[in-house]
PDB file of N, CA, C and O in Angstrom:
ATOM      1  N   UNK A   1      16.912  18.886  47.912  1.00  0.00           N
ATOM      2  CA  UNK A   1      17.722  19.530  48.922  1.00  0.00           C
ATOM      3  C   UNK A   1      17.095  20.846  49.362  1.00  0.00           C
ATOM      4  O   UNK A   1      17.093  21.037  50.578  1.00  0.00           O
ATOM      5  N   UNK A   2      16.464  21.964  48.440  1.00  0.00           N
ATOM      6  CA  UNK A   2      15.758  22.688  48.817  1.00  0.00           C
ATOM      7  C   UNK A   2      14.594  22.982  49.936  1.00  0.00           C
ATOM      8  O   UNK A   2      14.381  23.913  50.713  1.00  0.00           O
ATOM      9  N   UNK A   3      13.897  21.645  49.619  1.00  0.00           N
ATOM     10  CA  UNK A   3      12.734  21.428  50.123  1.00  0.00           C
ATOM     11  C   UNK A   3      13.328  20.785  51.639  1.00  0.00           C
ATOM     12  O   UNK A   3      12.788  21.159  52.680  1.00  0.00           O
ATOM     13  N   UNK A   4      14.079  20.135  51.661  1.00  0.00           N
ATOM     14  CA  UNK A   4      15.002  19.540  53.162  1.00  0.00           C
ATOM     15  C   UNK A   4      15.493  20.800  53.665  1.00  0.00           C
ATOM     16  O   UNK A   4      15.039  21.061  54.779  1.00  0.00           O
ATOM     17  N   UNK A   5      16.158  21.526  53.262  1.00  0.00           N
ATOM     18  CA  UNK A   5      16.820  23.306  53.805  1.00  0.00           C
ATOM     19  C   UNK A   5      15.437  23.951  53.832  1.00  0.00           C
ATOM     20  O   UNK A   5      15.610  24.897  54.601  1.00  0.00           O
ATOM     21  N   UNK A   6      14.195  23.983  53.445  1.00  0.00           N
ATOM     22  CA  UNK A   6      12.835  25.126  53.863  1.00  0.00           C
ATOM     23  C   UNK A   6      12.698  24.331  55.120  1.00  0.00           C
ATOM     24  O   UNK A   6      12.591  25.023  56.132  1.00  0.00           O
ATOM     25  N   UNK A   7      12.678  23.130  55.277  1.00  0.00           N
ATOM     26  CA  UNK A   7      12.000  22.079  55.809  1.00  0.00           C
ATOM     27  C   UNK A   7      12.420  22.432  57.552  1.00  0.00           C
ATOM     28  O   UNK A   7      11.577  22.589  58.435  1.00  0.00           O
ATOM     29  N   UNK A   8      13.936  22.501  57.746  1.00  0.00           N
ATOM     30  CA  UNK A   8      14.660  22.525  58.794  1.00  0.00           C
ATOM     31  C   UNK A   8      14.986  24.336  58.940  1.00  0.00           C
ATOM     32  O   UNK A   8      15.720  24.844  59.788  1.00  0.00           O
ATOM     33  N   UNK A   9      14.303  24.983  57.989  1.00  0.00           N
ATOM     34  CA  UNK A   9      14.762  26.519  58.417  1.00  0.00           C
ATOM     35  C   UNK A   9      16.055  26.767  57.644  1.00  0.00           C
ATOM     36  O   UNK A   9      16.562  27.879  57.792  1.00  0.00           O
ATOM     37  N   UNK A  10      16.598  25.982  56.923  1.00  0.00           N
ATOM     38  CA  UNK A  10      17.886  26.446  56.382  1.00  0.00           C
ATOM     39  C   UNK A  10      17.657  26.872  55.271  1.00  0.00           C
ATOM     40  O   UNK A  10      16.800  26.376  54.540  1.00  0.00           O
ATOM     41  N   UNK A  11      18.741  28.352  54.804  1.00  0.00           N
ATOM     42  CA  UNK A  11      18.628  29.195  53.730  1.00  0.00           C
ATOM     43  C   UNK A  11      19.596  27.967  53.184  1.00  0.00           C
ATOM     44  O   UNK A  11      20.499  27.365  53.764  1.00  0.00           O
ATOM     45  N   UNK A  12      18.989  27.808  51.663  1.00  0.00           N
ATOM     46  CA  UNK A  12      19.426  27.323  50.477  1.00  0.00           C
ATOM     47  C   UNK A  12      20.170  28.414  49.434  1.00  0.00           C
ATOM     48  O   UNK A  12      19.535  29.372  48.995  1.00  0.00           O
ATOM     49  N   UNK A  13      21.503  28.189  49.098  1.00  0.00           N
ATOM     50  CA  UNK A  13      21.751  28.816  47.879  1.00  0.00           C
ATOM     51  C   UNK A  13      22.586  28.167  47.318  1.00  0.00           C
ATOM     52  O   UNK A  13      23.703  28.065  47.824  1.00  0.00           O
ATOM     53  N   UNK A  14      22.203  27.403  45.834  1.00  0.00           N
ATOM     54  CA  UNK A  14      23.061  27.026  44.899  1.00  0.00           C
ATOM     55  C   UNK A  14      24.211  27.976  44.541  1.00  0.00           C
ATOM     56  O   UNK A  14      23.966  29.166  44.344  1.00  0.00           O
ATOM     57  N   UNK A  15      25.394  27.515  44.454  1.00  0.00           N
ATOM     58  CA  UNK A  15      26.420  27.748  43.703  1.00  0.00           C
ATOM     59  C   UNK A  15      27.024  27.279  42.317  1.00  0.00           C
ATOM     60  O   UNK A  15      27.571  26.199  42.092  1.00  0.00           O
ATOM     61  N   UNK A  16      26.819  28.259  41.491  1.00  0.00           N
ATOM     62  CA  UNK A  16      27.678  28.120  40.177  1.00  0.00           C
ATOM     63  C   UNK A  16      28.276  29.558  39.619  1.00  0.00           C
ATOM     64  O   UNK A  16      27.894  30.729  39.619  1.00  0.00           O
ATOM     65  N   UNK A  17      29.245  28.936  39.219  1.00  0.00           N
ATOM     66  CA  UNK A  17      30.613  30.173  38.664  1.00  0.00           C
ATOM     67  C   UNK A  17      30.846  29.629  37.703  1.00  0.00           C
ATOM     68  O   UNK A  17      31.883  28.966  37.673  1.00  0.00           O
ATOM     69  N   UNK A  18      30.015  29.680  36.560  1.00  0.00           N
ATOM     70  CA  UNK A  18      30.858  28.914  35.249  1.00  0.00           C
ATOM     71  C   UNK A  18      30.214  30.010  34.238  1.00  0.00           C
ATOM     72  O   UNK A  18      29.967  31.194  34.467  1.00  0.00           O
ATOM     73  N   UNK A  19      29.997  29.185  32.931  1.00  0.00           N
ATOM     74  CA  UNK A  19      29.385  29.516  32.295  1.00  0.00           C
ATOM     75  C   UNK A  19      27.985  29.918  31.468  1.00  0.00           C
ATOM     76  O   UNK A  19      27.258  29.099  32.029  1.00  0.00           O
ATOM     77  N   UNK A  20      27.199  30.524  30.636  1.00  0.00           N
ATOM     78  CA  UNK A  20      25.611  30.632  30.304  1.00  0.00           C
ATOM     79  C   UNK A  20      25.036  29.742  30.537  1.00  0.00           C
ATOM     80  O   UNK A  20      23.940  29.906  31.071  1.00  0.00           O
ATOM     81  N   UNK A  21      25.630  28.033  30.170  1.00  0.00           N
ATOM     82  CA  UNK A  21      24.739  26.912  30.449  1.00  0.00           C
ATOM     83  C   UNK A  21      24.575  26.240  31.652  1.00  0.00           C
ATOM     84  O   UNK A  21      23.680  25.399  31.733  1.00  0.00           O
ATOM     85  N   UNK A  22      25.391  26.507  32.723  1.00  0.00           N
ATOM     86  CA  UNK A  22      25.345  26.220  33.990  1.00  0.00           C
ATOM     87  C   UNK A  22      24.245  27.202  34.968  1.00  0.00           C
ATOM     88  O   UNK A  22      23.363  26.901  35.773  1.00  0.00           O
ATOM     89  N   UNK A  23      24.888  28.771  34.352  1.00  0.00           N
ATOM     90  CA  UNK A  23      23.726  29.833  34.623  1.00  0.00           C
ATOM     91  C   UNK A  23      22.259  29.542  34.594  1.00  0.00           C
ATOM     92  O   UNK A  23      21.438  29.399  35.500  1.00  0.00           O
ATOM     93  N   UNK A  24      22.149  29.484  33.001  1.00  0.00           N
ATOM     94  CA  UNK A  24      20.678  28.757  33.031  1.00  0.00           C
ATOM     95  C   UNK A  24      20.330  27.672  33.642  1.00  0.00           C
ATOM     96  O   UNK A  24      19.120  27.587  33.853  1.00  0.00           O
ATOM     97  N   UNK A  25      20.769  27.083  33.887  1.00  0.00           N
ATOM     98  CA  UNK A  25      20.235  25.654  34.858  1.00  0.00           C
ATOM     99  C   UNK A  25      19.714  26.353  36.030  1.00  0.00           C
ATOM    100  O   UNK A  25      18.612  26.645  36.495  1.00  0.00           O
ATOM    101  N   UNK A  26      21.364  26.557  36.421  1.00  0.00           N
ATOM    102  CA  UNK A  26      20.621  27.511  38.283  1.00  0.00           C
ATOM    103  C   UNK A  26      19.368  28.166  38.129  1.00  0.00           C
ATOM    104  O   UNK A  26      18.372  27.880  38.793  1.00  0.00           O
ATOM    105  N   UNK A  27      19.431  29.266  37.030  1.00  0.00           N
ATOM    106  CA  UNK A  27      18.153  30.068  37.221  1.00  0.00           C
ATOM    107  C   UNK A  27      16.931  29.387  37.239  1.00  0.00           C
ATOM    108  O   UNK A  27      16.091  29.620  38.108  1.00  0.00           O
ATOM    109  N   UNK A  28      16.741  28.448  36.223  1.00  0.00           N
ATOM    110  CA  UNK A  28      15.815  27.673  36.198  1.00  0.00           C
ATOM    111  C   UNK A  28      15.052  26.715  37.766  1.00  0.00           C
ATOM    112  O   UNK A  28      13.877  26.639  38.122  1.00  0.00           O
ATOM    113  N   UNK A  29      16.246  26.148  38.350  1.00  0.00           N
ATOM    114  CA  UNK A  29      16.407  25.714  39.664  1.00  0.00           C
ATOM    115  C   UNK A  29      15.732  26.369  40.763  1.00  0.00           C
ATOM    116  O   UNK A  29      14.886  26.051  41.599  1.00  0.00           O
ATOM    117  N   UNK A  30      16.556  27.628  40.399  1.00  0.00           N
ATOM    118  CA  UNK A  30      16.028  29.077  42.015  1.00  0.00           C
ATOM    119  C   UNK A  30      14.531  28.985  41.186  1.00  0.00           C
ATOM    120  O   UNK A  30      13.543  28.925  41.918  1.00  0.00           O
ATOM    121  N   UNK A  31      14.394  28.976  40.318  1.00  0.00           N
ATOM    122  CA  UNK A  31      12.471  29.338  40.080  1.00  0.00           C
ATOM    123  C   UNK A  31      11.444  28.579  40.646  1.00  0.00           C
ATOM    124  O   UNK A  31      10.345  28.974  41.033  1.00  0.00           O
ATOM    125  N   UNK A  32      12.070  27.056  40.659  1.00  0.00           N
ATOM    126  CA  UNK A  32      10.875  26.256  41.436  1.00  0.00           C
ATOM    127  C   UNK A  32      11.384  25.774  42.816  1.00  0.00           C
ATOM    128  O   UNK A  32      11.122  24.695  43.347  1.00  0.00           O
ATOM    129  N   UNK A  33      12.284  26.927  43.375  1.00  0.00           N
ATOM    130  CA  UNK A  33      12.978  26.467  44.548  1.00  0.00           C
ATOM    131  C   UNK A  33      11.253  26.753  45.649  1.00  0.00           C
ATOM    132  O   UNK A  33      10.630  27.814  45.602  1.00  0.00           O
ATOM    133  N   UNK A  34      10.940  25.863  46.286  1.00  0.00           N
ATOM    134  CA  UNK A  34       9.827  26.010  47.552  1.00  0.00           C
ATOM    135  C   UNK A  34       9.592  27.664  48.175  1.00  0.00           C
ATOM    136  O   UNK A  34      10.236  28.713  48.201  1.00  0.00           O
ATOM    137  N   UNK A  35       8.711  27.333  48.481  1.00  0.00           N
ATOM    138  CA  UNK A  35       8.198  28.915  49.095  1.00  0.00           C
ATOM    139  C   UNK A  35       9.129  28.936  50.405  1.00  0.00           C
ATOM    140  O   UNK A  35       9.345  28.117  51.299  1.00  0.00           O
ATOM    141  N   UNK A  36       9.485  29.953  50.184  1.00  0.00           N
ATOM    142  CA  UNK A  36      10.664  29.920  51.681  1.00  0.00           C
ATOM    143  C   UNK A  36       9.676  30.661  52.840  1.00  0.00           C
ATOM    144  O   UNK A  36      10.296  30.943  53.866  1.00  0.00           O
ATOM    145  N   UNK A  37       8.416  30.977  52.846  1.00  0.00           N
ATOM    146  CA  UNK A  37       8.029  32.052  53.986  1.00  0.00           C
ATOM    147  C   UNK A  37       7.812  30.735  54.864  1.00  0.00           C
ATOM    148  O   UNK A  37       6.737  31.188  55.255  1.00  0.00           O
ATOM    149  N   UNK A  38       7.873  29.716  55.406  1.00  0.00           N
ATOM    150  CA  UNK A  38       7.833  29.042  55.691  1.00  0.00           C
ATOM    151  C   UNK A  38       9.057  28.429  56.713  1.00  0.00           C
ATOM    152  O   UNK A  38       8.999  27.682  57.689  1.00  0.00           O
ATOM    153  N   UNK A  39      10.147  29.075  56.046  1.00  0.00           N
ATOM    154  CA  UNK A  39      11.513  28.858  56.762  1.00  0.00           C
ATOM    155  C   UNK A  39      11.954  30.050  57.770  1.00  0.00           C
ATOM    156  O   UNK A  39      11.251  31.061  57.782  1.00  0.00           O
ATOM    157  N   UNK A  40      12.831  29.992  58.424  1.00  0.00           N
ATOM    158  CA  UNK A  40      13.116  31.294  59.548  1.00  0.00           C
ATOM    159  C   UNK A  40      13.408  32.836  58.459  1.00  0.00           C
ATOM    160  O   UNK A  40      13.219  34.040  58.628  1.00  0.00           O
ATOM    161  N   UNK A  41      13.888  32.085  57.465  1.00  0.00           N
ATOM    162  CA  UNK A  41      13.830  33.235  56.430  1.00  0.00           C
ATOM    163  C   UNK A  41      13.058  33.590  55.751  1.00  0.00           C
ATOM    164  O   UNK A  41      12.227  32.699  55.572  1.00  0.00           O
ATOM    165  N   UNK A  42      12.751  34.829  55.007  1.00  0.00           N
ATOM    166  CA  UNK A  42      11.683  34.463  53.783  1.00  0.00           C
ATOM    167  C   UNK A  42      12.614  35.130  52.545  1.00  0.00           C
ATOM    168  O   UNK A  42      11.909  35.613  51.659  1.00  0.00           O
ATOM    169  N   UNK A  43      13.845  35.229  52.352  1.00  0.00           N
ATOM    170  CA  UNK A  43      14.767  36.000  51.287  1.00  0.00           C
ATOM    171  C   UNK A  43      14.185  35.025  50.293  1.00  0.00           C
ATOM    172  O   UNK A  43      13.738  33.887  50.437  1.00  0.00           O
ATOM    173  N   UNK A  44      14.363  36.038  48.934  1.00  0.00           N
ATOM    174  CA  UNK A  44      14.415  35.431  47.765  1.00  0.00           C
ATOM    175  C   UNK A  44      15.373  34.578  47.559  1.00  0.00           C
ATOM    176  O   UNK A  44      16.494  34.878  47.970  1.00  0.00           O
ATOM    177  N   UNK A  45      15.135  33.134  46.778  1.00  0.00           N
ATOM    178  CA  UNK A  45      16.461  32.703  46.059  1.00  0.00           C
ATOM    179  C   UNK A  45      17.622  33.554  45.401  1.00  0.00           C
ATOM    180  O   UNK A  45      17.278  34.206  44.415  1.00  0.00           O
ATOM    181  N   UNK A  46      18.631  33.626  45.701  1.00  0.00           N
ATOM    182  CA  UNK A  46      19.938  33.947  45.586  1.00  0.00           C
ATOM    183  C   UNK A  46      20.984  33.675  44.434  1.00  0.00           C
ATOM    184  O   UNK A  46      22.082  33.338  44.876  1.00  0.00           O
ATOM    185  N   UNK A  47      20.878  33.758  42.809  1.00  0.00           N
ATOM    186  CA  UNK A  47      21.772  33.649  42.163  1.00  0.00           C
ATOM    187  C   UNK A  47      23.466  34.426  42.128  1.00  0.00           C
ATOM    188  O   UNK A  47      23.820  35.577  41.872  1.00  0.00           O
ATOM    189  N   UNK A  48      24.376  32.954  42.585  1.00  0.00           N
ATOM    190  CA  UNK A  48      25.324  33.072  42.676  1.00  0.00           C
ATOM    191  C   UNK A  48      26.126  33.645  41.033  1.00  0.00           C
ATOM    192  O   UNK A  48      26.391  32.792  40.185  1.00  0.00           O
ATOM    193  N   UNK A  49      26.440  35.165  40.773  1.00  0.00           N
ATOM    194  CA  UNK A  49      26.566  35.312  39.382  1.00  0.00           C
ATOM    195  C   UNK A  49      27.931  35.914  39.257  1.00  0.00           C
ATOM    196  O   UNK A  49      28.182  36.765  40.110  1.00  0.00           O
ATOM    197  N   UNK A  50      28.708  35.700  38.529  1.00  0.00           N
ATOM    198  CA  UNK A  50      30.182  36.579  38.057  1.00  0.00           C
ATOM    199  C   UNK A  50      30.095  37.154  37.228  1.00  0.00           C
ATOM    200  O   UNK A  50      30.028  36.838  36.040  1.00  0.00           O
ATOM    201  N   UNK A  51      30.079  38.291  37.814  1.00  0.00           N
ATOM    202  CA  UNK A  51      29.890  39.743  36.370  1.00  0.00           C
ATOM    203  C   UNK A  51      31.473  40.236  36.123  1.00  0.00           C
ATOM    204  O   UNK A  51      31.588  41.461  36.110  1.00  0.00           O
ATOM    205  N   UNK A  52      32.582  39.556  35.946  1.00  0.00           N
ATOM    206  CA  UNK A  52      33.907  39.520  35.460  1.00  0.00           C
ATOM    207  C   UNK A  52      33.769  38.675  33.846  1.00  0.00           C
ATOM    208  O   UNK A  52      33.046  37.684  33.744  1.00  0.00           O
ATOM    209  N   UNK A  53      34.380  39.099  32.925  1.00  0.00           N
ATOM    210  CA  UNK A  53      34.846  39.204  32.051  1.00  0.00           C
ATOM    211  C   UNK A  53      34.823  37.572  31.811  1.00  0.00           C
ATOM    212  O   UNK A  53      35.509  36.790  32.469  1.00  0.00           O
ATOM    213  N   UNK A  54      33.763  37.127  30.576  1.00  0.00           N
ATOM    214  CA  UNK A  54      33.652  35.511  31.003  1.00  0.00           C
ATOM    215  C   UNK A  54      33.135  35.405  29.555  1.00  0.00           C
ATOM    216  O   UNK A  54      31.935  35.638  29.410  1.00  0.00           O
ATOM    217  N   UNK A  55      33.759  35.129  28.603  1.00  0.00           N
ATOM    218  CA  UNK A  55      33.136  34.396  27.084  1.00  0.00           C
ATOM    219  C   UNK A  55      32.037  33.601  26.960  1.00  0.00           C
ATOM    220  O   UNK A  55      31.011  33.893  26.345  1.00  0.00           O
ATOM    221  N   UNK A  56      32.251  32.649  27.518  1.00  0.00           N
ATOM    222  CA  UNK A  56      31.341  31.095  27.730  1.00  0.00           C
ATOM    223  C   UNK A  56      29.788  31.709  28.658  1.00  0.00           C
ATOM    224  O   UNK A  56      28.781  31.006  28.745  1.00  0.00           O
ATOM    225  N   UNK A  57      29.893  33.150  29.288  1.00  0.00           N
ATOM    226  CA  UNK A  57      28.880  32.997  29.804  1.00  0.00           C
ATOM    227  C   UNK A  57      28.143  34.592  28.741  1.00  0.00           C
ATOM    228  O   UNK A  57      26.992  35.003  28.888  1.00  0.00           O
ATOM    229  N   UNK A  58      28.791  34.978  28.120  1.00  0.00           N
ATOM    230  CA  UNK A  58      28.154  36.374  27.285  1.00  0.00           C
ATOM    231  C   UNK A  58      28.066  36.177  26.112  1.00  0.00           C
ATOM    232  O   UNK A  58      27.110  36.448  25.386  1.00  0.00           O
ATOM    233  N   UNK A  59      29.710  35.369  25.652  1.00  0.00           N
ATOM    234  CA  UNK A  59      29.766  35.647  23.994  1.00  0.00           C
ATOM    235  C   UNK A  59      28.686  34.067  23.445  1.00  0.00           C
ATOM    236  O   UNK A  59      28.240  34.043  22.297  1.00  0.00           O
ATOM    237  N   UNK A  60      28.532  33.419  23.987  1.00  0.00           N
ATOM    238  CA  UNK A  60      27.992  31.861  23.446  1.00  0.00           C
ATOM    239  C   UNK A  60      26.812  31.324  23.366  1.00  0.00           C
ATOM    240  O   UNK A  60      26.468  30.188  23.040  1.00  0.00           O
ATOM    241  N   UNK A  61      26.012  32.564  23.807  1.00  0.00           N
ATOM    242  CA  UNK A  61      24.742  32.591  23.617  1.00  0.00           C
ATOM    243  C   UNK A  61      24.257  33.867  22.847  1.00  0.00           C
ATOM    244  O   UNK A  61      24.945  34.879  22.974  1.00  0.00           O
ATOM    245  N   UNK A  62      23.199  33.912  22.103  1.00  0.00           N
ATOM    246  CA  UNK A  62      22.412  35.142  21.436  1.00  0.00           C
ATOM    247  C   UNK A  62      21.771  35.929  22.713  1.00  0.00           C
ATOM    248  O   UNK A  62      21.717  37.155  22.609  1.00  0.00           O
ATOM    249  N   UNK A  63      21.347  35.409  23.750  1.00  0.00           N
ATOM    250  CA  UNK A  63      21.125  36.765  24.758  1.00  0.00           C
ATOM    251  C   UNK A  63      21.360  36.350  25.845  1.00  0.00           C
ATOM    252  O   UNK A  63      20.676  35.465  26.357  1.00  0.00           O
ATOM    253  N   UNK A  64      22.741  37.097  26.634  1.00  0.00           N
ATOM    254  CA  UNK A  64      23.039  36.527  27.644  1.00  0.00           C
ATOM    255  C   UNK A  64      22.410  37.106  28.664  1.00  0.00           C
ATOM    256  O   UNK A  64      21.892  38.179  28.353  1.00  0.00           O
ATOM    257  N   UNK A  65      22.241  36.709  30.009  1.00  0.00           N
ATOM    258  CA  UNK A  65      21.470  36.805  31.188  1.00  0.00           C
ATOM    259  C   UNK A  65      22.031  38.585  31.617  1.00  0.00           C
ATOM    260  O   UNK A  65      23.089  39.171  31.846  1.00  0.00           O
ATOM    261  N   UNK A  66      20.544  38.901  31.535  1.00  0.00           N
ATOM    262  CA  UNK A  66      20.943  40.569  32.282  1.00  0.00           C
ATOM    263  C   UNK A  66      20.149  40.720  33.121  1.00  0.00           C
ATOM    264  O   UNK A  66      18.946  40.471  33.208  1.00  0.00           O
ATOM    265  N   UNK A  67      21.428  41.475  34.248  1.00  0.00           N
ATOM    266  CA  UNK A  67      20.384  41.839  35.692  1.00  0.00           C
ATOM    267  C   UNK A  67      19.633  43.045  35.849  1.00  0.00           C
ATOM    268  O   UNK A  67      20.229  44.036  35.426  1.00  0.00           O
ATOM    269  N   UNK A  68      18.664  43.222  36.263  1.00  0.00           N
ATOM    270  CA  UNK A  68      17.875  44.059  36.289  1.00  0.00           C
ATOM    271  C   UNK A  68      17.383  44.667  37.500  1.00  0.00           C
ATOM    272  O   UNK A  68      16.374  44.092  37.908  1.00  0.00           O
ATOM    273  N   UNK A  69      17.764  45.655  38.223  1.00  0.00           N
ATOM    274  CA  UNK A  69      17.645  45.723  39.823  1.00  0.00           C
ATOM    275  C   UNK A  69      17.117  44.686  40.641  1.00  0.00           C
ATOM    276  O   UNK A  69      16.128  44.593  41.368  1.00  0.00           O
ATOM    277  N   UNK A  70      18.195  43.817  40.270  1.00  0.00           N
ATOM    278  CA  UNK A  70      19.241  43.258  40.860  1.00  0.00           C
ATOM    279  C   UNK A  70      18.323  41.402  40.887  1.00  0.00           C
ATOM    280  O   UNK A  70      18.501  40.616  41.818  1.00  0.00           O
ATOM    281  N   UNK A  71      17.497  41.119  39.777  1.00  0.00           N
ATOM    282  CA  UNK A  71      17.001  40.007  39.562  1.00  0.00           C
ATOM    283  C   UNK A  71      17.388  39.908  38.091  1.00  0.00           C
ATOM    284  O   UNK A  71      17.792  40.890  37.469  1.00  0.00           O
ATOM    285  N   UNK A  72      17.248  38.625  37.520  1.00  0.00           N
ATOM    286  CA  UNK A  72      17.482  38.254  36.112  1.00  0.00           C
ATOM    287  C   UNK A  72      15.824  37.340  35.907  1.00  0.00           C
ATOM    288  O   UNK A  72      15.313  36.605  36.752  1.00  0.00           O
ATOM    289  N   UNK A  73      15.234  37.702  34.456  1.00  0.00           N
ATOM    290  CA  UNK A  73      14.218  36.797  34.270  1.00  0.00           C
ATOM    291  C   UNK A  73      15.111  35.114  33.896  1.00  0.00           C
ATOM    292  O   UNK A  73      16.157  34.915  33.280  1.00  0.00           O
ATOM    293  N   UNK A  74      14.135  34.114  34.589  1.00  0.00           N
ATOM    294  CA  UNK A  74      14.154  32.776  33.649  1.00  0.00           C
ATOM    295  C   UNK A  74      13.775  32.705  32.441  1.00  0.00           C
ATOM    296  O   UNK A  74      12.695  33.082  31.987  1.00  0.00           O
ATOM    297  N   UNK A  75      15.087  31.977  31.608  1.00  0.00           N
ATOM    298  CA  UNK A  75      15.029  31.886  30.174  1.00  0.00           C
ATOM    299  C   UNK A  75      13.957  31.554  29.606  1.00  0.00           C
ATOM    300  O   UNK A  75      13.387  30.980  30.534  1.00  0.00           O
ATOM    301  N   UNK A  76      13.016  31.485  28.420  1.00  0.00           N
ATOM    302  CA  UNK A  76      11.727  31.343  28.260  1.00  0.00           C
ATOM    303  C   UNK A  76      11.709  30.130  26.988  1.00  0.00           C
ATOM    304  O   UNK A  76      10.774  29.351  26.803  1.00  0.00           O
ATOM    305  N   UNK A  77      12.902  30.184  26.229  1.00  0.00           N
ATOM    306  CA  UNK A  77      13.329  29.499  25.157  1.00  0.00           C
ATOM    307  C   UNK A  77      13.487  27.672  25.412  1.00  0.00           C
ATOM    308  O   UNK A  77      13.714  27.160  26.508  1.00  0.00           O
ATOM    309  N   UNK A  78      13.314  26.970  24.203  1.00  0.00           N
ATOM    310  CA  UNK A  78      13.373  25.453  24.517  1.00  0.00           C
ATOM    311  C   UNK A  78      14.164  25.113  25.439  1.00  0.00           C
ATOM    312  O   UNK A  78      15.094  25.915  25.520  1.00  0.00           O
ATOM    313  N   UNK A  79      14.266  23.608  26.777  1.00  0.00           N
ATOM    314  CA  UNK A  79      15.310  23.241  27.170  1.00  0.00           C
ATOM    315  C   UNK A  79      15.340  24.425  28.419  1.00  0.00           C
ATOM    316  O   UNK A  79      14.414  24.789  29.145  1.00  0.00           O
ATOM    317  N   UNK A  80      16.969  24.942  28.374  1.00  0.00           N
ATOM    318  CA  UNK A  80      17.399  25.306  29.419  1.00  0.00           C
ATOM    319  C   UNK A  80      17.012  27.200  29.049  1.00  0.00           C
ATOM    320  O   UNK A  80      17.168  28.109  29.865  1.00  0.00           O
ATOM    321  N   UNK A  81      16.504  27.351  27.636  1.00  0.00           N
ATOM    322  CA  UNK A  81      15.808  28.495  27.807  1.00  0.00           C
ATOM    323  C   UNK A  81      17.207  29.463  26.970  1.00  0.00           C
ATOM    324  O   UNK A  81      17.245  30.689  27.080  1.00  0.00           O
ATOM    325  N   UNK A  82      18.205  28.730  26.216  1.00  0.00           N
ATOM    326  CA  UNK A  82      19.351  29.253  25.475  1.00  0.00           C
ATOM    327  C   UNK A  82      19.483  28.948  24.138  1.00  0.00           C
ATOM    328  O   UNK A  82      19.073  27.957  23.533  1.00  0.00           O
ATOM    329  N   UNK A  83      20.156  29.993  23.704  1.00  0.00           N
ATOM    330  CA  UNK A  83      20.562  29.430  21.698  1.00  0.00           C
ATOM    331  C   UNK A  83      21.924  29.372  22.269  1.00  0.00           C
ATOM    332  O   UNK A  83      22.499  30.156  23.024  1.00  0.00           O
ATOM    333  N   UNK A  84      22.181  28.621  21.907  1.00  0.00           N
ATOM    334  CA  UNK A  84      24.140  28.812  22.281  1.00  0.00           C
ATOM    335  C   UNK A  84      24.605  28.834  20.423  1.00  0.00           C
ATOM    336  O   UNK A  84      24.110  28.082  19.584  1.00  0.00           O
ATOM    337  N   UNK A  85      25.386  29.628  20.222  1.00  0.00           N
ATOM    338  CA  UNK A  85      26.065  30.634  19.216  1.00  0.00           C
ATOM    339  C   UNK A  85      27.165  29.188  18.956  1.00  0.00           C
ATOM    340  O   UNK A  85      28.064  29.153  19.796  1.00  0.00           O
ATOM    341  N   UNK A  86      27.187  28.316  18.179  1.00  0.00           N
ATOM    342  CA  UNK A  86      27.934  27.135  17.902  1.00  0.00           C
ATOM    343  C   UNK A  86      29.227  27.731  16.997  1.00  0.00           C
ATOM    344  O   UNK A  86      30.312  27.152  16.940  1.00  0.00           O
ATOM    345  N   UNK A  87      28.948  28.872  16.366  1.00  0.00           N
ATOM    346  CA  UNK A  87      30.510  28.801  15.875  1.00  0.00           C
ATOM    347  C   UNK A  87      31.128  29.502  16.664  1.00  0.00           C
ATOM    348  O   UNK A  87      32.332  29.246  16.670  1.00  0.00           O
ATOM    349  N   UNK A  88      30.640  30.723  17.717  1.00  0.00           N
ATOM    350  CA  UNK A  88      30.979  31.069  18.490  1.00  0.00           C
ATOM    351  C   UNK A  88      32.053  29.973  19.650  1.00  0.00           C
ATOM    352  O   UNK A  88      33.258  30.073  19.881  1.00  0.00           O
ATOM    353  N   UNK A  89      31.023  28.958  20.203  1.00  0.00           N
ATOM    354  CA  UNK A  89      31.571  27.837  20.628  1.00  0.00           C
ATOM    355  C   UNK A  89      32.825  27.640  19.749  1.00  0.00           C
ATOM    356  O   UNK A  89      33.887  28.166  20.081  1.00  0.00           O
ATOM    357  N   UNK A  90      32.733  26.987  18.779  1.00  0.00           N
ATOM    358  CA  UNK A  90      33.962  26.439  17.875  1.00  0.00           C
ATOM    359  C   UNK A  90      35.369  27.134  18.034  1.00  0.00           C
ATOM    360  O   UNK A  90      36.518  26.699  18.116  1.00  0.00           O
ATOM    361  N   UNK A  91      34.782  28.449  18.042  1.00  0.00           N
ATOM    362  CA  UNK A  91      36.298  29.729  18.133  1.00  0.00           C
ATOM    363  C   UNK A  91      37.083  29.181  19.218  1.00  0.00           C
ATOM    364  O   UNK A  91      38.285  28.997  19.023  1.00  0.00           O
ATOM    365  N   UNK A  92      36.540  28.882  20.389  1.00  0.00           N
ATOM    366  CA  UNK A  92      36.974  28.549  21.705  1.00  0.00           C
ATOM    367  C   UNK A  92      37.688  27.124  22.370  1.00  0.00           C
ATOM    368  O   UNK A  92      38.323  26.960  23.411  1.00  0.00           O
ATOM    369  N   UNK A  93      37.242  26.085  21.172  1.00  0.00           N
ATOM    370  CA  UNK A  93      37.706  24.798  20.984  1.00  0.00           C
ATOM    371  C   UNK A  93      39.188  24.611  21.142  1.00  0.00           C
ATOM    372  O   UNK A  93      40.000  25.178  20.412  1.00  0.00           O
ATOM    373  N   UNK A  94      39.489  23.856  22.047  1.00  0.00           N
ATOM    374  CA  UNK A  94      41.222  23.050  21.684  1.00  0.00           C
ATOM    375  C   UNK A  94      41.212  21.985  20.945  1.00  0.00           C
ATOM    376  O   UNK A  94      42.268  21.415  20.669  1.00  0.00           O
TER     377      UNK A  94
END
């Protein structure tokens, strides 16, 4: 879909509002999103992020995603680049 939105000039931006493991996906995503100078735009990829008060996206991992004028690095760790904190998880269980 990216590459179809550079393709036709359209700005691409994924949306997610959830939690660390959805986060990491996106980020991962925006990293090999196509070179946009190519499109009417050239903006960076755009992480959609909720910096409100969110367990599942701070407490459930050992290092949750921090912004840094105003970019976050991609996770570097196995997979999606997360430890997710399992008893942490558990606390949160119904």
């Amino acid at each position: 879909m990216a590459e179809l939105a550079r393709l036709w000039g359209v700005f691409c931006a994924p949306h997610c509002w959830a939690g660390a493991i959805v986060n990491s996906a996106t980020i991962h995503l925006l990293s090999v999103f196509p070179n946009s100078s190519w499109a009417r735009t050239t903006e960076t990829p755009m992480l959609e992020l909720d910096v409100t008060e969110n367990p599942f996206r701070d407490e459930i991992v050992s290092e949750p995603i921090q912004v840094k004028d105003g970019f976050v690095d991609v996770p570097k760790g196995p997979g999606l680049g997360i430890e997710i904190l399992e008893d942490v998880l558990r606390h949160y269980a119904v």
